[in-house]
N, C-alpha and C positions, 0 to 999 in steps of 0.2 A: 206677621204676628203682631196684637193690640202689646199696647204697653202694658197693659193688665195682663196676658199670658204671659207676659215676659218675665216680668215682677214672679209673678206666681209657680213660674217655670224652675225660678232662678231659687226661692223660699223654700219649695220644695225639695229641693235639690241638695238642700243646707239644713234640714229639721234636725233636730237634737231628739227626737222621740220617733224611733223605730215603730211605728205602727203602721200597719196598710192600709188601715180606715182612718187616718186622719183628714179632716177636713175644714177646712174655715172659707170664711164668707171674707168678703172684699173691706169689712167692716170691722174684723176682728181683732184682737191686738196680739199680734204674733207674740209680743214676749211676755204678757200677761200668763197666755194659755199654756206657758211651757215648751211651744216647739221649738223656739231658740233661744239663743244666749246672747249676753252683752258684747262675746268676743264677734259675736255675728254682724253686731250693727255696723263696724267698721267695714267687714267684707262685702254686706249690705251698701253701705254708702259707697265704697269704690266702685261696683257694679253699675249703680245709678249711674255715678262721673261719665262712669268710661261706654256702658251701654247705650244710654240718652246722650250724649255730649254735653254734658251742661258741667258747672263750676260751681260748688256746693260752699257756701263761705262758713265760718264759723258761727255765725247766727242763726244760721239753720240747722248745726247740728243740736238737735233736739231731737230724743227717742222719741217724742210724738212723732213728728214730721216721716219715723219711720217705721211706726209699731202697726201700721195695715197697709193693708196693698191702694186702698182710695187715699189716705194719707200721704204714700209716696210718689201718686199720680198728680195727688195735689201740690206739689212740691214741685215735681219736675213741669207742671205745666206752669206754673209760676216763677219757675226759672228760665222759661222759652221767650 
């Protein structure tokens, strides 16, 4: 599985809006559009850690860094 299903799998999995047509592009900003919440970013950011392996420092916790799914690819391939 890409790290973009992964991500995607994982957002999904967590939406704050019960609808079965929801849909976003890789470009989108998850917490703009309503499907999740600020409590989410943290559960977000541990999944990264522990999913990828990688080590998130405080500089990078920026809701940019996690508010789309190419966002947080960009992140983690810049933490590799």
């Amino acid at each position: 599985m890409s790290q973009e299903d992964k991500i995607r799998n994982y957002i999904e999995k967590n939406l704050t809006v019960y609808d079965e047509e929801v849909t976003f592009t890789n470009d989108d900003n998850i917490f703009e559009k309503g499907f999740v919440n600020s409590l989410f970013a943290m559960k977000l950011l541990n999944f990264v850690e522990q999913e990828f392996q990688i080590d998130i420092s405080d500089d990078d916790i920026d809701l940019k860094n996690f508010s789309s799914i190419n966002n947080i690819i960009n992140l983690i391939n810049n933490k590799k």
